[in-house]
Structures are given as C-alpha cells and as structure tokens.
N, C-alpha and C positions, 0 to 999 in steps of 0.2 A: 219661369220667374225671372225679368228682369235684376241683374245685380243692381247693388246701390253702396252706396258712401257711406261711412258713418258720420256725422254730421254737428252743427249747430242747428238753430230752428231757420228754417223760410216756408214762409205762406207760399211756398213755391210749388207746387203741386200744380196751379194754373201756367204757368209760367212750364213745365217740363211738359205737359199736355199742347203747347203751342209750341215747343219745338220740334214735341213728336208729331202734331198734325201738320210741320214745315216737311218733319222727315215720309211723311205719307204718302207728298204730294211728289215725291222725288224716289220712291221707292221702287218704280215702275221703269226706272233707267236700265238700257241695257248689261250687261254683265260686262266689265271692262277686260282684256286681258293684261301681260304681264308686260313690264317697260320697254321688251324692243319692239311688242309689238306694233307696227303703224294704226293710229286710229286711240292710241289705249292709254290712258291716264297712269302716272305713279303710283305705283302699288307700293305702301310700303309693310313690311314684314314688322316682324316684332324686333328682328336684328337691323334693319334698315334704318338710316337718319333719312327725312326731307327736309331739307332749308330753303326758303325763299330768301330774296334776293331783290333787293331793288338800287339797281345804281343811276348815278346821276353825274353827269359829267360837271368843272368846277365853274358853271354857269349856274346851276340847279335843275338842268333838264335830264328829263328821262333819255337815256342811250338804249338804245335797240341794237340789233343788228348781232352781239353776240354770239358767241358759239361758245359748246360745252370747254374746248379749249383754252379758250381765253380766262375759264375760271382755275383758283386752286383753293381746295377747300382742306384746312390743318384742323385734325381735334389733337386738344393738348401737345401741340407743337408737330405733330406728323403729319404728314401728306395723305390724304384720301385718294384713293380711285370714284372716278364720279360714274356710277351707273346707269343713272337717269338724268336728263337734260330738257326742259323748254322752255321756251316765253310764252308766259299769260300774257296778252294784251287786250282791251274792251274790246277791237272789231275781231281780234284773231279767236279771243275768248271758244268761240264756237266750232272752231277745224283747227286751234293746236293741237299737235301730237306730239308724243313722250317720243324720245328720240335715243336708242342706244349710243352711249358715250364709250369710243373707242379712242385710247391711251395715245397722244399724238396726233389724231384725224379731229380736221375739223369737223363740224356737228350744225348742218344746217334746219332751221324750222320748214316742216314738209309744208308744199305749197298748198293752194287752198284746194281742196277739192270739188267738185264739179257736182252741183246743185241736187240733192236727196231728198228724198220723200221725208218729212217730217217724221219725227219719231222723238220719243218724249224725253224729259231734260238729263240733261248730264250734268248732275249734282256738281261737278269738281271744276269746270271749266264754265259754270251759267251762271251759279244762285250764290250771290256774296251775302254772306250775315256781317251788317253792320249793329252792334250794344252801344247803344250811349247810355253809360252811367255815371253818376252823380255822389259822390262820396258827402257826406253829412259828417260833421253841421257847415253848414255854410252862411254865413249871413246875407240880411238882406240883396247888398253888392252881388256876394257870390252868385246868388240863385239868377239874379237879373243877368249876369255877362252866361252863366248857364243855359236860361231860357231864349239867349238871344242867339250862342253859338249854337246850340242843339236843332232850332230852327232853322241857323242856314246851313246847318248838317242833312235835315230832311231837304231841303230846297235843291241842296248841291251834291247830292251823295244816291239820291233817291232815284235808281235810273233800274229801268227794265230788268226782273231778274234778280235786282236787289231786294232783301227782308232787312226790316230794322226791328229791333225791342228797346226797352229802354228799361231799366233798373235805377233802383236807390241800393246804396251801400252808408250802413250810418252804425254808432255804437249801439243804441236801441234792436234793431232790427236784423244787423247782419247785413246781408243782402236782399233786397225784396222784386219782387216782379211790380212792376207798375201799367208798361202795356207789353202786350205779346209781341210776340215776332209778326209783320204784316209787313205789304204795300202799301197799305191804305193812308196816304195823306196828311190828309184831315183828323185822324185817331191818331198820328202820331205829335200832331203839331197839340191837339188837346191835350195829350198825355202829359207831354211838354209844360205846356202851361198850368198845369192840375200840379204837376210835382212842384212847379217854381214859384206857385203861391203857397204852397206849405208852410208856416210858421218856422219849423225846426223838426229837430231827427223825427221820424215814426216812430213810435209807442204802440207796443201790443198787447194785448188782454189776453188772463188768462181762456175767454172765452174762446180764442180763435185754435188754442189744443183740441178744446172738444173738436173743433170743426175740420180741423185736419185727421181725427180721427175715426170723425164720420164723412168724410169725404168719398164725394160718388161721382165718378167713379175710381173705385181706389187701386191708384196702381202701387207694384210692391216695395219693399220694404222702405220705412223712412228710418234712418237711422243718424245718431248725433253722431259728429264730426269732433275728430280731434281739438281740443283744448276747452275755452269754456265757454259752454252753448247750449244749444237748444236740440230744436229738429230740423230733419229737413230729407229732403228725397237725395238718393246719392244723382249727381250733376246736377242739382236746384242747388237751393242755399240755403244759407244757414239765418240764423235769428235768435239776437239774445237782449238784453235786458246790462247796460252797466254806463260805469264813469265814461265820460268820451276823453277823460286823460290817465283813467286804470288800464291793468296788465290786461284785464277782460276785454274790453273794447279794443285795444290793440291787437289783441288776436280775434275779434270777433271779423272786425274790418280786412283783418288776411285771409281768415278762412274763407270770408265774403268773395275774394276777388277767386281761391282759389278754384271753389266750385262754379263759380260763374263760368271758368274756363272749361272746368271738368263738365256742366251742363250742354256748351259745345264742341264737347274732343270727339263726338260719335258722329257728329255731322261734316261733311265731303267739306271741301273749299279751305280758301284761307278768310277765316275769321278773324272780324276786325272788334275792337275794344275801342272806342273814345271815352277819356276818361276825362272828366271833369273834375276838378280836386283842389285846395288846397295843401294836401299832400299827402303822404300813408306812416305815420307811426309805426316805427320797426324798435322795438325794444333790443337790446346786445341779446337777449337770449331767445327773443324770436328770428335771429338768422334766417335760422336754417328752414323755415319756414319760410320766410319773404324768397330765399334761392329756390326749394321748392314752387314757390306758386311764378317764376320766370320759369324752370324747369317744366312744369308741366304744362304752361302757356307754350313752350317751341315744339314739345312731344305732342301737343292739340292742335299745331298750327295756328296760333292765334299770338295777333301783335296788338298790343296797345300803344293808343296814342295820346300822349299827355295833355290838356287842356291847364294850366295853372290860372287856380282860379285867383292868386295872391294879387295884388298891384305891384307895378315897377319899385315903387318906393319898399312897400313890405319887402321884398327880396333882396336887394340891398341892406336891411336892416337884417334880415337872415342871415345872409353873409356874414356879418359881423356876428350874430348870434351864433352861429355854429363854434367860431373861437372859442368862447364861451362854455360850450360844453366840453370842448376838449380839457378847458381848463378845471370845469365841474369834475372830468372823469378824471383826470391827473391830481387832483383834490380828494378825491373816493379812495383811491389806490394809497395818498400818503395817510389818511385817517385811519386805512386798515391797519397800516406798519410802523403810526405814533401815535402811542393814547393821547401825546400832548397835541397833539395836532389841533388846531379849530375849522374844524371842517361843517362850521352851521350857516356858511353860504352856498356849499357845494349844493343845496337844492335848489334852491331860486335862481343861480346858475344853469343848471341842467334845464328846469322848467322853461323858463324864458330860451331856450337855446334845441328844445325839443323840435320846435317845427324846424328852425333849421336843416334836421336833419330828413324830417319826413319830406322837405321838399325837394330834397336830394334825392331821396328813395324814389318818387315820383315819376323822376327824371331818369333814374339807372332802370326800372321796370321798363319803360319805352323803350330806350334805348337799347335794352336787353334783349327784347323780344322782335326787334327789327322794325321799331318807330322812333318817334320822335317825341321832344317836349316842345310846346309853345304857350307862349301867354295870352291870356284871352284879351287884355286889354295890349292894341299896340301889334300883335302878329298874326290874328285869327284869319283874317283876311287873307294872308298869303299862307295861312297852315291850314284850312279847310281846301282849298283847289287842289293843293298837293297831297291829302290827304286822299283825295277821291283820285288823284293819278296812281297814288300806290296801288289803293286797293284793288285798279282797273290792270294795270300793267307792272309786272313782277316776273321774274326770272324761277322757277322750279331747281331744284337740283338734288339730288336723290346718291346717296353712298352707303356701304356696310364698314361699319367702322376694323378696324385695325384688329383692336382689341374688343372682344367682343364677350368679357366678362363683367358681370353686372356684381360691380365689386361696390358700388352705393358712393365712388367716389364723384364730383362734379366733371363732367370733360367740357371743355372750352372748346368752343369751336369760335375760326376765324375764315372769313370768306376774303382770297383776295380777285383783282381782275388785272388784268393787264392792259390795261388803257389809261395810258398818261392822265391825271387828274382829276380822276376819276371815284366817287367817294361809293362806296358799300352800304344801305342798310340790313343790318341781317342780326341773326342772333345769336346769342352768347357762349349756348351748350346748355346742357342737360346732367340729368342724374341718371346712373346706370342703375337703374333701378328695374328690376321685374315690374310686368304690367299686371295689375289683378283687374281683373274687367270689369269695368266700371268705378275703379276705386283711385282714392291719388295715395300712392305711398313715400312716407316721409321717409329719408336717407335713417333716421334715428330709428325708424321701424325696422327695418333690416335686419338686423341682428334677430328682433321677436319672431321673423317671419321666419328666419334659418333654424331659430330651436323650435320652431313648430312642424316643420318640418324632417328634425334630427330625431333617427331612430337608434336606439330607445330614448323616449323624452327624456330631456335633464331636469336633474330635482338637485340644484344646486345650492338651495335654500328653501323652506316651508312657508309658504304664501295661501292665505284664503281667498277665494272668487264668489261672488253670490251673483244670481241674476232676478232682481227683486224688481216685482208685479205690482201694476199699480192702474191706474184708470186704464179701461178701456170702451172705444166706441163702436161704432157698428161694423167697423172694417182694420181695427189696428187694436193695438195696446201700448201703453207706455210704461216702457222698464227703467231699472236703475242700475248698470253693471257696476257692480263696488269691487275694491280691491283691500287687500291688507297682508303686510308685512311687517316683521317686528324688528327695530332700529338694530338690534344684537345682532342681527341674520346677516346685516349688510355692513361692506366694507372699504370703507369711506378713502377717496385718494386724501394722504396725507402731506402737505407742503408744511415742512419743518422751517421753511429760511422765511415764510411770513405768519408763520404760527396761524396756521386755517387748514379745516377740513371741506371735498368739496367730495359730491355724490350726484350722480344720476340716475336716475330710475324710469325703464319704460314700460308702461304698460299697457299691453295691446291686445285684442281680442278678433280673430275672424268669426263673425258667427256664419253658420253653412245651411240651405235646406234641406230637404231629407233627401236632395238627391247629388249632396255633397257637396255643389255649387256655391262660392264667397256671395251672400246678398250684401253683408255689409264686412266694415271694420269699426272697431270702440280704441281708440289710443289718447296716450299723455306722456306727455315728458315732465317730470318732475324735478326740479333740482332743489337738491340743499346743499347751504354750505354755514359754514361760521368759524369762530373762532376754535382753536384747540380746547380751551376751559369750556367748550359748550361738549365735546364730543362725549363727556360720560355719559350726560343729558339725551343727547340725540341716542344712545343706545336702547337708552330706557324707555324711550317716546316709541311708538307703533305709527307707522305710515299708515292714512288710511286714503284712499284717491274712489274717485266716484261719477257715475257719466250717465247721463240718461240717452235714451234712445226709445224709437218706434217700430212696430212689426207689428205687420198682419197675424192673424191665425194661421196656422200651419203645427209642423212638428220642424226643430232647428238642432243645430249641435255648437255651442259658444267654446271656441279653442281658446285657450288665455295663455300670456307666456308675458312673466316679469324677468326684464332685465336689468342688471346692476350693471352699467357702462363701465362704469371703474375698475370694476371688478372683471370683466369680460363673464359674468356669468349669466346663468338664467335658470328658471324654473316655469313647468308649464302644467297647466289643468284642463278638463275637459268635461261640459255640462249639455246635459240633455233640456231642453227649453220647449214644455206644450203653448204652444200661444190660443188660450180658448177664445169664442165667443162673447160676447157683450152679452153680462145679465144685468135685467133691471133693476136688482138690490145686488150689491157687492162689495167685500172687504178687500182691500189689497193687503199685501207678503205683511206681516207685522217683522218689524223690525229691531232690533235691540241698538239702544241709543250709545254709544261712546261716547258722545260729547255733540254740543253746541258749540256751533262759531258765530261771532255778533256778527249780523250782517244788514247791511241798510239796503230799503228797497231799490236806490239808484244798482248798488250791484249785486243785485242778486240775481241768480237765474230765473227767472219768469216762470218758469215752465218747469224748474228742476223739482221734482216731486217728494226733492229731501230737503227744500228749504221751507222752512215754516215762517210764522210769524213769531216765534220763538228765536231765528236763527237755522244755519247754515247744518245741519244733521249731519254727524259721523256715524255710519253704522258699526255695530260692533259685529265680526262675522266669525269668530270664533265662539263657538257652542262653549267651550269649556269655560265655564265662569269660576273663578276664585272667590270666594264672598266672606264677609268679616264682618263682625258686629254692627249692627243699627246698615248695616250695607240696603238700600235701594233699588232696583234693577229701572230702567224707562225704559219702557215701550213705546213705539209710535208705530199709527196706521193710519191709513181713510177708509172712510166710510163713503160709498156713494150711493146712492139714495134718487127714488123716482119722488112724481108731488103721489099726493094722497096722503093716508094717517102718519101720524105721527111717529117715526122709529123709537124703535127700543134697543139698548146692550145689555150685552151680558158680558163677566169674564170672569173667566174658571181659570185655576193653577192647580193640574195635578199629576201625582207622580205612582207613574205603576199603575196609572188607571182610575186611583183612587181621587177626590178630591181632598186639596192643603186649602186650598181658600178659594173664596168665591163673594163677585160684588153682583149685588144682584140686581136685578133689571130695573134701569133708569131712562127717563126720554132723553132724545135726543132730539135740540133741534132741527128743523127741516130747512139745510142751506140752500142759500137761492141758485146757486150755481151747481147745487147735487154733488157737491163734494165738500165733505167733513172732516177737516186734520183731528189728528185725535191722541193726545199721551196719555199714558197713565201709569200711574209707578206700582212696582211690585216691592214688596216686606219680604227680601232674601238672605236677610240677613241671619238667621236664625237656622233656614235651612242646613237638614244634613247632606253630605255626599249621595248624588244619585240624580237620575234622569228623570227630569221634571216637562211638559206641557202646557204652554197657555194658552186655551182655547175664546175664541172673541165669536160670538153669536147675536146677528143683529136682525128683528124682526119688523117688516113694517105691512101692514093688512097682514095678507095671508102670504108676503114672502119670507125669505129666511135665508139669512147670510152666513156662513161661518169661516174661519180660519184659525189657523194653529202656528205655533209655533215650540221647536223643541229645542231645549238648553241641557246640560249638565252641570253638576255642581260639586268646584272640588275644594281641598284644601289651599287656602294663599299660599304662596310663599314666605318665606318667614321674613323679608326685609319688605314687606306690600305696604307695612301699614307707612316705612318712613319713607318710600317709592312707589305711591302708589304709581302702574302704566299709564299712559296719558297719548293721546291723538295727537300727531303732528300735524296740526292747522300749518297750510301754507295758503 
C-alpha cells in the first residue's frame, strides 16, 4: 500500500493518477548508479542536500563553463564539502554526468559521448514537469493577464520532453487539478482558457465526497491534511469550503501549495511551479507552515516562479499599505498592555494592509526556492524566456551536511561563486526534519513524532482520542479523528510583565497498516492565549480539536500523541481502526454532543461530517458522564440510506441489558443525497450511577441497520452546577 498525507480535500485522485501514469512512462529507465560514478545521476540519500543553481552573469545571462570549484556552499554559516557536481543544460541534458567533487581539483563536465543505441528515458536529465497554477480569487483583469501569460508559457516552455499540468488553488477548493500533466498542446491551451473564463473560486458539493469515495480505481488511503480541511490523496491536494479572508482559507491556500509540491517530491527532475497570484496570505501564526511549504519545496526539488498578478499602480499602493499594518500590529500589542488604549482602527488597518503582505510572501516563496518574481503587466516578456532558460540550464550540486541531526531546526543554506558579478539563483535551506514516506512533516510535529516514538510512552497528562465512522463508499470510508483534553491538565506559559497567558497544543496521529507501514498522518496546532483574568476560565473549559479523513478498508493502528509545547510535555494513545465494506443501509459512530459552534456556510467544512445545519459539533469523548437534574444528553449520527421503502428508527437506552427507555419506530424521510443527519436528546437526568447503552436501529425493506453507543453515569461534582465544563470553541 502506497503511503499518503493527511490532508485537506482535493478532487485530486485524477490529478495523482496522471502523475503516476507520467511516473510509468519513465519507470523503465535504467538503474542509475552512485555520484562518482561516470554516466550516473545524483543520488541523493536521506542525509544528502541537492541544490540547483542558476547563475547569471551581471548582464543577465546564463554563465556556463563552471567547475564544482568555483562553487562554495555554507548551511547555517559553514562550509560544505560538495560531493556531487554538474551542469544541466537543454542540448547537454542527454550525456551530463554527475562528477566526483574533489576538495581543491577542478571538476570538468565529461564530454559528450559517442552515439548509443537508444534506450529509454532518463527521468532526471530529459523530462521537466512544468505546474502552472492559478491562486483564486482573481478578478476579471487577473484571469485575462493569467490566460494570456499561461499561453505564452505553453508556446514557450513546451519543448520536447517537457509535461505540463495546470491547477487552481482558491479558498473554496484548496488546490484542484484542472488538466493532467501532458504534451498535448491544444488540451493545455483549452485547460487555459476553461479556467480563465471561470467566474470565481470553485465551489464543491457535497456530492463529489461520495465520488471520491467511490472512486475507480481506488488508490490508497485519502487522508485530511493538517489544519482545516477536507480530503485529499497524500501528494494531491487538499480542498475546503471558507472565507477567502478567514484563518481557514489561509491555511487552506498553504496547504494547497504544500501538497502540490509533495504531489511531485517522488518524481526525478527539477520541478518547476509558475505561479500566478496576486499573493499568498500568511497569518503571524501560520509561519511556520509557509517555511515548511519553501522547506519541502527545496527537499522535492522544486522552484517556483512568481507571476504577480497585481498592476504597477496596486503595488505601490501595497507599499504604503504594508506601513499600515506594522502600525495595525504596534496598535494590537499597545491595546493588550492599555485598557485605555483605542485600538478600534487597528482592524481596518491590518485589513487594507493584509495583501501587502501576502505579496511579499509571494515574492520570498520564489525567491526561496531558487526563482524569481515578476509582474504580469510590464515584465512577462522578458520573465517567461528566462524562465524557460532556468528550467533548460542549471548547475546540480550535491553535499552531506556538517551536522547531520535532525534537531527540526531551519538550516539556511547559501550558494556562493566565484565569478566577479556574478548573481546566484538558488535556495534558502530546509528543515531537519525526518522524512516519513510520503508525508510532509511540520517542525511543530516533531516533538509528537519523538513521544511516539519514546519507550515507555509518556502519559504526562489524561487526553481522550476517538476514531469516529461515518459514510462510506464502494472503496473508502470517511472518519473523524477527535481529540480532548481538560483545560486543568495543561499548563499555560505565563507572562507576568503583560499580564497574558499563552499555550500550544499539538495534536497529531500516524495512522499504520497492518503491516506497520505510516499511510497517513492527522495533525493541528492549537493556540490559545488571553488575558490573566481569563486563565481560571480556560482551566475549567475542555479542549476539544477534530479532523476528518479517508481510508480504504483494511485493518490500521491510529498512534496519537498530544503535546503541550509550553510545557515540553506529552501524552500518547493507541487505537485499533477495522475500515469495513460499504453497506447499503448504514448508521455511522453515534456521537455524544458537547457543544455547538455557530457556523455559516461560507466556513464551514464542506465535507466535515461534524458540521451540521445546526452548527460546528464538539464531540464529547469521555464516557463518564456527570448528570444533574432536568440534565439532557444529544446525540448525533447519520443515517444513510439506499431508494426504495421508506426507513424507520428506533432507539433504545439501556442499562445491564435491560431497557430505561425507548422511542419507538417512526419514519424517516428518504434524503436525496442518501444521508440523513440526525439528533436526538436523551432524559439523563434522572438516571442513577451505572453503565448505560444507546442502541439506534434503522430498517428500510428487508435491511437493517444498527449501532450503539456505551456511556457511564456518575456523581457531578459539587461545584458543576455553578461551573458547569464547557468546549473550548477556537
């Protein structure tokens, strides 16, 4: 079984099927061997860097001629030993050879060699993947300078050997495939035009879950992607449903870019990104994710290159509006430390001064990853030529770092040359981060991965995991991994000199299949913080965090481990997960409700199987219930349902076997989509102490559905009724 990512949603299953059948066609290459040897591409290890390299002399031409001498490659301030050395160039493409770099000697490119029997491609030195994609929303303008540079991208970029794809990345969708990776011309020039008459972002229906989960043929697992999202195949993408100026869309749009990369880190080459954009929204506390996705763009070998889709004039007015937010955040900071403050500009400040920054971000991602930015009106001209000279002609360079513990911090690497005037494109550095195969792991993760790893696990505080079932189709099932922990458990960094409490919390999951193998990962980072006078408060409130994902049938094993950052601690669990078959009547996990959060359909998870039309579901995953007079228990499940007669429920509450109550069989509408949300409250108020059952049995013809769910019942505490516990909605 293929590993996979945990995810957001993307319709991308077509999309990862067109770069396995790119990877098919190249799979038939010979076996390379190792870098001195003549003839044999860079190989690199799990300890090896490779950094490409494009320089240009201060004319703006490409310099040739180099030798591994002339470079000096520093991570984090030190000097590299370079092990592998060559020049990619378009006619040399075909008889470069990787060249032992010896300390002092110069390093010649071996000559050409002398005419061979055809033999089939060499992934690393033939087949360049060029992605053009298109970040949403873009107006009218944007889509047209889109439609017009993406075409003289195919015109000018489209040469022998080369594949292109093209994607959309938007708040809506995530990332999406639009056309597959091809030569073919004409399909990409239509794809082109197809995305640039679009109105605005794509919108998906809940119908397209079923279809990812009858998807034929299905490859394995789909799993959701750190922060808040959907599905999606680990290296596809993600896909979700929100504001295009909320926290949700800002992380939908990274995770978008992330996996895009991750989609191609398994394929040979250096991989190009052309990005079209008017820019990428990085919130202060999505960082460490926007360095992750330059991080695992230079470990995938892939460069992006900026298209700004803003006008000359809007960016000068950015300019100025970036001020702006410095002065919004310098405004945030004195409102926390003076209640007399009037800090009710400091939004309309930050908002108007927001893209500022994203087109900043825009510019550092390129430039990070060993491209460039340019504007579509005013520089296309002269950044699409040069574009197609990087991709053709670039410099290999290959070293084992210094330090070769994967301590999760950033290492900077810097490329210099020794040629008078001579300017560098190359990239930034990376995160020492372990590789889990097929997965991208965030520096924040680290620590989860260490106590999952630490024998004997630590139980450094009491946390519940549930791994709750929910539709499935002919080839998958969709879960909901919950978490919870209680505010008391955790212990909050305290800053006395601005009177605020701050906390982080990660929460992370490998799930394994039965032959112990990572197919996915489920993570979150959580922060809270606030004033001091809130911290009795936050004690008393319960964390609850929650993530859906997809998986085939099989048998799995879900590792979980919460860490309190602040705290340097952690705590971990460990659940057995059957994924069955698709039946044609079926109840998913019933769930016990904590709480509702209001949520409007702009953000909501699309696809998250705990948001209703009610609101935003907390589940409650601790069995032991405290209950107190006139006290009500909710329940929620679905119901899904084939056509034919009409369904019926039941539901039964009993304890020891016996029944306490029972509602007796009533119809159920027949939803046209074959799935039925469904609450209903339980009278527990009254019960005594003891281990109770609520059985849900749903019949339609001659099928018959049932499920359960088992709670205990204890004494409150005696301060419940003026504290009652309460969900930390963040």
């Amino acid at each position: 079984m293929a590993p996979v990512r945990w995810l957001q949603l993307a319709l991308l299953v077509p999309g990862f099927l067109a770069v396995g059948s790119l990877r098919g066609q190249v799979a038939g290459s010979p076996a390379q061997g190792a870098v001195a040897q003549e003839g044999a591409k860079i190989q690199v290890t799990a300890q090896e860097v490779l950094v490409d390299a494009v320089v240009r002399d201060k004319h703006k031409k490409l310099v040739h001629g180099l030798k591994a001498a002339d470079f000096e490659v520093l991570e984090d301030g030190v000097p590299q030993q370079i092990r592998g050395f060559r020049l990619v160039s378009g006619k040399q493409a075909g008889s470069a050879v990787a060249q032992p770099a010896t300390p002092g000697a110069a390093t010649n490119p071996a000559p050409t060699a002398a005419p061979q029997k055809q033999r089939g491609l060499d992934p690393l030195r033939q087949i360049h993947l060029i992605t053009a994609a298109l970040t949403m929303p873009a107006g009218p303008e944007g889509r047209k300078e889109f439609r017009d540079g993406a075409r003289a991208l195919v015109e000018q970029s489209l040469q022998p050997n080369t594949y292109m794809g093209l994607y959309v990345i938007n708040p809506y969708s995530g990332a999406r495939l639009i056309q597959p990776y091809t030569t073919d011309r004409s399909a990409l020039l239509s794809a082109i035009d197809r995305l640039a008459s679009m109105p605005g972002p794509l919108e998906d229906s809940g119908d397209e879950v079923l279809t990812m989960l009858n998807s034929q043929p299905y490859t394995p697992p789909l799993v959701p992607q750190q922060g808040y999202g959907l599905f999606a195949r680990a290296g596809d993408l993600n896909s979700a449903m929100g504001d295009a100026l909320g926290e949700q869309a800002s992380q939908r749009s990274l995770f978008g870019l992330v996996h895009l990369v991750k989609s191609l880190a398994e394929l040979p080459g250096r991989k190009t990104v052309v990005l079209f954009s008017t820019g990428i929204q990085v919130r202060p506390e999505d960082t460490d994710i926007f360095r992750s996705l330059i991080s695992e763009a230079n470990r995938s070998h892939v460069t992006f290159y900026a298209i700004d889709l803003n006008s000359v004039a809007m960016v000068a007015e950015l300019s100025a509006a970036r001020a702006g937010l410095l002065q919004a955040a310098a405004g945030s900071i004195q409102m926390q430390t003076n209640s007399y403050y009037n800090g009710s500009d400091s939004m309309g400040l930050a908002s108007a001064s927001l893209h500022a920054l994203s087109e900043e971000y825009l510019g550092e991602l390129a430039e990070s990853t060993g491209g460039f930015k340019a504007m579509a009106r005013g520089e296309l001209d002269k950044a699409l030529p040069r574009i197609t000279e990087d991709i053709g002609t670039y410099y290999e360079i290959a070293y084992i770092p210094e330090s070769g513990t994967m301590d999760g911090r950033f290492r900077k690497i810097e490329v210099k040359v020794d040629r008078p005037g001579a300017v560098v494109q190359s990239r930034s550095g990376y995160y020492a981060l372990p590789r889990l195969p097929g997965q991208t792991l965030f520096p924040y993760e680290l620590g989860a991965l260490n106590a999952l790893a630490a024998a004997p696990p630590p139980r450094a505080f009491p946390f519940h995991v549930a791994v709750l079932r929910f539709r499935s189709g002919e080839n998958a099932t969709l879960f909901s991994l919950a978490y919870e922990i209680a505010g008391r458990d955790l212990k909050p960094a305290i800053d006395n000199q601005h009177k605020r409490f701050d906390l982080r919390v990660c929460f992370f999951s490998l799930i394994k299949n039965e032959h112990g193998e990572v197919v996915g990962t489920v993570s979150q980072k959580a922060p809270f913080s606030g004033p001091l006078t809130d911290l009795e408060s936050f004690t008393r409130d319960t964390i609850v965090e929650a993530q859906p994902f997809i998986l085939p049938p099989g048998r799995y094993t879900v590792e979980s481990a919460v860490v309190s950052i602040e705290q340097n601690a952690a705590s971990t669990a460990r659940t057995s997960l059957v994924v069955p078959r698709r039946a044609p009547l079926d109840v998913s996990d019933l769930v016990l409700v904590r709480g509702l959060e209001k949520t409007s359909q702009e953000n909501a998870r699309l696809f998250d199987p705990l948001v209703s039309e009610l609101g935003q579901i907390r589940p409650e995953l601790n069995p032991m219930i405290a209950v107190h007079p006139g006290m009500k228990l909710a329940v929620y499940f679905q119901v899904y349902t084939g056509a034919g007669a009409q369904p019926q429920i039941e539901i039964e509450m009993k304890r020891d076997g016996v029944a306490t109550g029972r509602l007796a069989a009533k119809p159920l509408p027949v939803p046209a989509a074959g799935v039925l949300p469904y609450f209903t409250a339980l009278d527990v108020g009254q019960l005594s102490q003891g281990s109770y059952v609520v059985e849900v049995t749903v019949h339609q013809g001659s099928g018959v559905a049932r499920q359960s769910l088992a709670f205990e019942v204890s004494e409150p505490p005696s301060d419940a009724a003026q504290n009652p516990p309460r969900a930390r909605l963040r």
